[in-house]
C-alpha positions as CSV (number, residue, x, y, z in Angstrom):
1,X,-35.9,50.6,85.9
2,X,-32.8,52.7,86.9
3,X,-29.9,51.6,84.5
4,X,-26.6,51.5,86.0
5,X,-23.9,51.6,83.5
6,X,-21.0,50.1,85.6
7,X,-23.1,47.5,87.0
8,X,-24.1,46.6,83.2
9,X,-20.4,46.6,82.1
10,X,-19.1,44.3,85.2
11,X,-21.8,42.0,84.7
12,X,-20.6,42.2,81.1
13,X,-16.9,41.8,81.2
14,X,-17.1,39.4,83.9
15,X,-18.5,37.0,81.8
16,X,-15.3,34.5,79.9
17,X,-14.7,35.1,76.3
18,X,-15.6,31.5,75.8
19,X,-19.3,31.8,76.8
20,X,-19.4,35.4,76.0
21,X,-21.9,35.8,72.9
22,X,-24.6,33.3,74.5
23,X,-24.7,34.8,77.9
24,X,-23.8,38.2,76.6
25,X,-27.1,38.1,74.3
26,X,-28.9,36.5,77.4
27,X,-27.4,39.2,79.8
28,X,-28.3,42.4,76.6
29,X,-32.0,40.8,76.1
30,X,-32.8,40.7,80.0
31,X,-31.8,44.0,81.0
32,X,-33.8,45.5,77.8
33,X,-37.1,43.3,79.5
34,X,-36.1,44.9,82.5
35,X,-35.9,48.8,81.3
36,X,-39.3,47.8,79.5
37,X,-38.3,46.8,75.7
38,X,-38.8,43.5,74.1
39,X,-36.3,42.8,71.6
40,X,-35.7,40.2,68.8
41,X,-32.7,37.5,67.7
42,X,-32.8,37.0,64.3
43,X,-31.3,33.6,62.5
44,X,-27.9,35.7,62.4
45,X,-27.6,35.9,66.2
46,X,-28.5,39.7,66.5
47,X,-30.2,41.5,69.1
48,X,-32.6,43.9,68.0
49,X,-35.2,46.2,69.9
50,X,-36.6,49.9,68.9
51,X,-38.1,52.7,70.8
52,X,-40.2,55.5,69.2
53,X,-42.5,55.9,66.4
54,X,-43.0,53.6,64.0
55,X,-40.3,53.2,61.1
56,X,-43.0,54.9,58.5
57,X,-44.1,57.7,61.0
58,X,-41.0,59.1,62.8
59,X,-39.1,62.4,62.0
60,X,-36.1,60.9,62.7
61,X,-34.4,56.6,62.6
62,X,-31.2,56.6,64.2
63,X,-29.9,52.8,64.8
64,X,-27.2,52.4,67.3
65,X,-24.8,49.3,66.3
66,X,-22.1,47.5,68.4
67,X,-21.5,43.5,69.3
68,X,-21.2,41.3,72.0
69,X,-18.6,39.0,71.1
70,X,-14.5,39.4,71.9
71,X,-11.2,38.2,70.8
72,X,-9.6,35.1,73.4
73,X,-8.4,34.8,76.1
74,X,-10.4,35.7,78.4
75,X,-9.0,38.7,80.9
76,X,-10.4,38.4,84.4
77,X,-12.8,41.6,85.2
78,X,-10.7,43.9,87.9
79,X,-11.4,47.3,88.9
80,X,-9.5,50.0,90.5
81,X,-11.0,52.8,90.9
82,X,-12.5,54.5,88.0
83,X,-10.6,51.8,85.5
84,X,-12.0,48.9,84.8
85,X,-9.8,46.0,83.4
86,X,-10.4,42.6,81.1
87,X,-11.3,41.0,78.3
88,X,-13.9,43.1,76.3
89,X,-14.2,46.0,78.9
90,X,-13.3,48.4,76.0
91,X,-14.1,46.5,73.1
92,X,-16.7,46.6,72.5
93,X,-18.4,46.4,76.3
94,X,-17.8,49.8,77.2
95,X,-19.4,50.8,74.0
96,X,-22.4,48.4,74.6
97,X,-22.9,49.9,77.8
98,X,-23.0,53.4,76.9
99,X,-25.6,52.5,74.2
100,X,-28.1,50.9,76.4
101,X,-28.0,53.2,78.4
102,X,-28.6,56.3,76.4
103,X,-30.9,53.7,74.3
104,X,-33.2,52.8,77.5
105,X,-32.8,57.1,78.4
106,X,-33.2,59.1,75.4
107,X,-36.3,61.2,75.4
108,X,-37.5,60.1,71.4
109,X,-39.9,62.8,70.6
110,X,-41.5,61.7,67.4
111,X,-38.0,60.1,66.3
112,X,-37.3,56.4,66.7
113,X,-34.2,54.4,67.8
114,X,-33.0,51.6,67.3
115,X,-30.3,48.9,69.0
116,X,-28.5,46.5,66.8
117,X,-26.2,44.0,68.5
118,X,-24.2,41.7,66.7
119,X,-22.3,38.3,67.6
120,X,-19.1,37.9,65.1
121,X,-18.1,41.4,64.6
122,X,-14.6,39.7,65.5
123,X,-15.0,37.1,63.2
124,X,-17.3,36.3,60.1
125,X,-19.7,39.8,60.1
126,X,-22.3,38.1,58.9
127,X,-24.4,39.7,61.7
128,X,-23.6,43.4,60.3
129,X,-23.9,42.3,56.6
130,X,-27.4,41.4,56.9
131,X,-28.3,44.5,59.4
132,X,-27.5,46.4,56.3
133,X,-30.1,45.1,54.3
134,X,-32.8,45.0,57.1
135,X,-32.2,48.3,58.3
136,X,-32.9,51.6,56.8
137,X,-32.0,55.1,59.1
138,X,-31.3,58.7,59.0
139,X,-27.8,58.2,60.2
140,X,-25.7,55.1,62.5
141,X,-23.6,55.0,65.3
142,X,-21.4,52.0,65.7
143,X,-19.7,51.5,69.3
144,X,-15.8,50.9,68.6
145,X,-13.2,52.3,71.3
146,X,-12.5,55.9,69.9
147,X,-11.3,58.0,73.5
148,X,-14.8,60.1,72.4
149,X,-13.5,60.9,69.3
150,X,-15.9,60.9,66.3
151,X,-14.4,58.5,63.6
152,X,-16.1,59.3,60.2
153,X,-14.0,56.9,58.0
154,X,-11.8,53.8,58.1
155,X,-10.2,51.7,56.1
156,X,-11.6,48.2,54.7
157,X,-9.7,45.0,55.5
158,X,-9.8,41.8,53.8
159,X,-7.2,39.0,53.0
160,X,-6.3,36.8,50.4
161,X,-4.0,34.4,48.5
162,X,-1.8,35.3,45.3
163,X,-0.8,31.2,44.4
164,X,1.6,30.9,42.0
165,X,1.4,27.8,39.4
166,X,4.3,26.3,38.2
167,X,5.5,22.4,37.3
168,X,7.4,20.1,39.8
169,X,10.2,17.9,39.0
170,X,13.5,16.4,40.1
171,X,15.7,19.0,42.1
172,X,18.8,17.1,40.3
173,X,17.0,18.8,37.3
174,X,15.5,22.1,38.4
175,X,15.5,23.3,34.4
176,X,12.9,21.0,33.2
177,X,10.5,22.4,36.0
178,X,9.3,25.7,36.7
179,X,9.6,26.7,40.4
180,X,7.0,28.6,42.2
181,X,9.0,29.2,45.1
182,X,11.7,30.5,42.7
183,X,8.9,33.3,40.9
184,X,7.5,34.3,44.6
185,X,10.5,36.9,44.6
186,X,9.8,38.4,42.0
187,X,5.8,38.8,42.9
188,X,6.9,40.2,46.6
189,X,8.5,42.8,44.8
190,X,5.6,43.6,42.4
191,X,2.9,43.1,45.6
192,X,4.8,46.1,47.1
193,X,4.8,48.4,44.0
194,X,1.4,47.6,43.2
195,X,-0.3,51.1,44.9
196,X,2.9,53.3,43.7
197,X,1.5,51.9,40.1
198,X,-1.6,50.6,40.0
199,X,-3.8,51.1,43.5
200,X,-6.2,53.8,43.8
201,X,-3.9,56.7,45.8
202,X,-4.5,58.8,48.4
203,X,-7.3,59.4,49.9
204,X,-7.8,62.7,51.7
205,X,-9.1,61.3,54.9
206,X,-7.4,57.5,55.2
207,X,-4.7,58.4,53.4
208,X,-2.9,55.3,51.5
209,X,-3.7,51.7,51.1
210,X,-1.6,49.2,52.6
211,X,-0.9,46.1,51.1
212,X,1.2,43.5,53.4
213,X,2.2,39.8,52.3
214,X,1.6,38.0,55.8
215,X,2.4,34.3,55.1
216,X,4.7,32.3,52.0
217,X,3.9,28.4,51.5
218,X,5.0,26.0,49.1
219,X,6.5,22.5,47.8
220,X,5.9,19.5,49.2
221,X,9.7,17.8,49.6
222,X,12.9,18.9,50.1
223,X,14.6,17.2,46.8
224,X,11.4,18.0,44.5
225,X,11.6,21.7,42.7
226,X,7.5,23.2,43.9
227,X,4.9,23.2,42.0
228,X,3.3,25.9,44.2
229,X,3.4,28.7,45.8
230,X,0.9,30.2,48.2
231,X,1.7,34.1,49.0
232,X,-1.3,35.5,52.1
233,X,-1.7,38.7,52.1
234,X,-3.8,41.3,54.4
235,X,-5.7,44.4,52.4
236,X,-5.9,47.7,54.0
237,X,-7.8,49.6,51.6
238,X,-9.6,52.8,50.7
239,X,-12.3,53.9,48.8
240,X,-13.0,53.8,46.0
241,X,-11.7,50.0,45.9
242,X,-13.5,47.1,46.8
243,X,-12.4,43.2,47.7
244,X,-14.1,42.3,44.0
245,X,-12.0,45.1,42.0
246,X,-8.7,44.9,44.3
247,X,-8.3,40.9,43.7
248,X,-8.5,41.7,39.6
249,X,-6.5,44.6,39.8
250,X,-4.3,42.8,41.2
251,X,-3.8,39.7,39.3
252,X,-3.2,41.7,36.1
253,X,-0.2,43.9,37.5
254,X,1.7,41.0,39.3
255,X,0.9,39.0,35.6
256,X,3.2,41.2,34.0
257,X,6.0,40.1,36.7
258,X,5.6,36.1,36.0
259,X,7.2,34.3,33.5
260,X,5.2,32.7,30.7
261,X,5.8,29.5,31.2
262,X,3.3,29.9,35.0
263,X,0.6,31.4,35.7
264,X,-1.3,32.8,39.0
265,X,-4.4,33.0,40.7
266,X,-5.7,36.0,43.1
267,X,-8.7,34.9,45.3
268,X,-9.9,36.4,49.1
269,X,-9.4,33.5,51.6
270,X,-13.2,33.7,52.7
271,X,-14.9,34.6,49.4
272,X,-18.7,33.5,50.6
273,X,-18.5,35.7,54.1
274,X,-18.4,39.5,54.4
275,X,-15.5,41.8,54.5
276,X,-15.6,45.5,56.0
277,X,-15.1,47.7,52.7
278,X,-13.6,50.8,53.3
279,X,-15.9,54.1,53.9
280,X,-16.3,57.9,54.3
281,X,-18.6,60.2,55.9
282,X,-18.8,64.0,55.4
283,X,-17.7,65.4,57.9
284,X,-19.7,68.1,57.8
285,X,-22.8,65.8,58.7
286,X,-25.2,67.1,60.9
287,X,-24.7,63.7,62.5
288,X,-21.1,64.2,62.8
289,X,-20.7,67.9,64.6
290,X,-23.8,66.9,66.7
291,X,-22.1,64.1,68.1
292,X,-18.6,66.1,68.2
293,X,-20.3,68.6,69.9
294,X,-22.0,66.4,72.3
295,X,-18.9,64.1,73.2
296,X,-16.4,67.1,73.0
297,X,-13.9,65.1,71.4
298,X,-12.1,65.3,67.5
299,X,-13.3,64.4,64.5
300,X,-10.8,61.6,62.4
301,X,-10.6,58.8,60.9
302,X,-10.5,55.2,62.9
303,X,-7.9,52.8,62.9
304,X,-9.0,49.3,62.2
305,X,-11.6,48.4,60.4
306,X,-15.5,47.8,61.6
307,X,-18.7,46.7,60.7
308,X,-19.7,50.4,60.3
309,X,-18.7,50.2,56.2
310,X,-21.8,47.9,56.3
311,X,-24.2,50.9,57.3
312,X,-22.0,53.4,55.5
313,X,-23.9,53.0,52.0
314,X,-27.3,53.5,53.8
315,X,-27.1,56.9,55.7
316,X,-24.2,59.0,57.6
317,X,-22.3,56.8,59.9
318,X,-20.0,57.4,62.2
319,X,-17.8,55.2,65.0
320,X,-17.6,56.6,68.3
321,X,-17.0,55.2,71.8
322,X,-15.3,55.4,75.0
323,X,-11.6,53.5,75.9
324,X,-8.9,53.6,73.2
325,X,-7.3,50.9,70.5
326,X,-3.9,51.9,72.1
327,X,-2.6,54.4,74.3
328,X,1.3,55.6,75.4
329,X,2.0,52.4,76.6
330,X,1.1,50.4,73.5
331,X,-2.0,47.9,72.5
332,X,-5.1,48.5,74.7
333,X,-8.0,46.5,73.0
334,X,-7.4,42.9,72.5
335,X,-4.6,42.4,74.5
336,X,-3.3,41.4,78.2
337,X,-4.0,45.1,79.5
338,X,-7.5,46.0,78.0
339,X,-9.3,48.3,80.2
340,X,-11.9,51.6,79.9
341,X,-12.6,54.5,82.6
342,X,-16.3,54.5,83.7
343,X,-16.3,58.1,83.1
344,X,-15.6,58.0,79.8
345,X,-18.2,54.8,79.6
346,X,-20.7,57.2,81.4
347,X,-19.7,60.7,78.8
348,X,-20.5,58.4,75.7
349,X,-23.5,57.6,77.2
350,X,-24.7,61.2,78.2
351,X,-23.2,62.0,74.4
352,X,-25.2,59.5,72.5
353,X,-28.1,60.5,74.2
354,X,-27.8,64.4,73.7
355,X,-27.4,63.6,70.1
356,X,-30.4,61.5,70.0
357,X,-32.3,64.1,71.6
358,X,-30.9,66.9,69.3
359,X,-32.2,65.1,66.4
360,X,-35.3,64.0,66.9
């Protein structure tokens, strides 16, 4: 089988977001029959295949990781030229493409390789989470949009509620109530003075946390003073914190800010799914300048967070890919004007492949 990369990623982003992780696992398995691998889906919906030795016998395990699902609505697949435009042609198709291709390519010597696809990278993670467990390498690329950069850290994200508990009564009477509505001021301003006084600084790659209140809800009628108050929030972080230690944290500075007569509860909104924790590789990783020197891009950190923080904890991991999150125009990946250059789909391909074939 001869794999062509832009046929792959038309087929690919042709398909609508609203069918896309069925027939893009259908469309992923097929084409690895046709190149000559079997592969596997697992309960959590990933695609898995290997080429190589076996995981006890080889010199070398790298595991390539990207998914097949994107964000709605779908984007019609257009082309002009050597840019490609729609939904998912650069995150994470482009990607995808480049690491069949170099998967169904590389020359393996007595290393092995392995492709891990996931469905809810957009979503849930619960795809990555368990990869992590089941998987055990020498190092992990995960397809994101980078412009052929080589991203060796990013920030976690995660989100939560800060719900303030107060009593309800009769507005007529607002004193023999406590209003939660009333103390949310007060917590706003302790929520954005937490990291000057309490979060866990700079870090030399990522720099600082962010910390941004995203939604306010409370009371239930217009003459009644609230009983509660429900303050969302969105959690940039950086290591060394974690969703567990941030939500504590947390609740005991903005404690100091309530009055005693309330109290207040910090929880993350999806508390039995995964979130991406924040990570770091050296950059001095023989994974790292092998790909840099492949790909002939930088070395920094990425923007948004990824599923690679899942891998991070196992082996050097890095997040590297072709198309951008935004260019000079603004948003590129998941909005109206998404697109990727099949030349820089085809470099990451020739790059991941190289550094394959330099390390095993």
């Amino acid at each position: 089988m001869i794999f062509d990369v832009a046929d792959f990623h038309r087929e690919a982003v042709e398909i609508p977001s609203h069918e896309d992780v069925g027939a893009m696992r259908d469309l992923l398995v097929e084409t690895l029959a046709a190149g000559g691998v079997e592969s596997t889906v697992d309960d959590w919906g990933n695609v898995v295949a290997a080429r190589g030795q076996p995981s006890d016998q080889a010199d070398w395990h790298l595991v390539f990781n990207t998914h097949v699902d994107t964000v709605p609505p779908h984007v019609p697949y257009g082309r002009d030229g050597d840019v490609v435009r729609g939904r998912g042609a650069c995150d994470a198709k482009g990607p995808l493409a480049a690491m069949v291709g170099a998967f169904l390519a590389a020359d393996l010597g007595a290393g092995r390789l392995t492709l891990a696809v996931t469905p809810d990278e957009e979503t849930t993670q619960t795809g990555a989470a368990h990869l992590a467990d089941r998987l055990s390498a020498d190092g992990y690329v995960v397809g994101e949009p980078t412009d052929l950069d080589v991203c060796t850290a990013a920030r976690g994200q995660f989100e939560g509620t800060v719900t303030i508990h107060g009593e309800s009564a009769h507005a007529a009477d607002p004193g023999s109530g406590h209003n939660a509505i009333q103390a949310a001021a007060p917590i706003l301003q302790a929520m954005e003075a937490y990291d000057e006084k309490t979060g866990p600084g700079e870090h030399e790659t990522l720099g600082y946390p962010i910390l941004t209140p995203s939604m306010v809800e409370g009371g239930e009628a217009t003459n009644q003073v609230p009983a509660e108050c429900t303050i969302t929030f969105d959690r940039r972080s950086v290591p060394p914190e974690t969703s567990e230690s941030f939500c504590a944290d947390l609740q005991a500075h903005l404690e100091q800010w309530l009055p005693e007569s309330m109290d207040l509860t910090v929880d993350l909104i999806r508390p039995d799914t995964p979130f991406p924790e924040a990570f770091a590789t050296d950059t001095d990783a023989e994974l790292v300048r092998t790909l840099q020197e492949a790909s002939g891009g930088g070395v920094r950190q990425f923007g948004a967070a990824t599923e690679a923080s899942y891998f991070a904890s196992n082996g050097p991991t890095v997040v590297f890919g072709p198309g951008d999150l935004s260019d000079e125009m603004g948003a590129v990946a998941h909005s109206k004007r998404e697109y990727v250059r099949l030349s820089e789909v085809r470099t990451a391909a020739r790059a991941v492949r190289e550094t394959v074939e330099r390390l095993v």
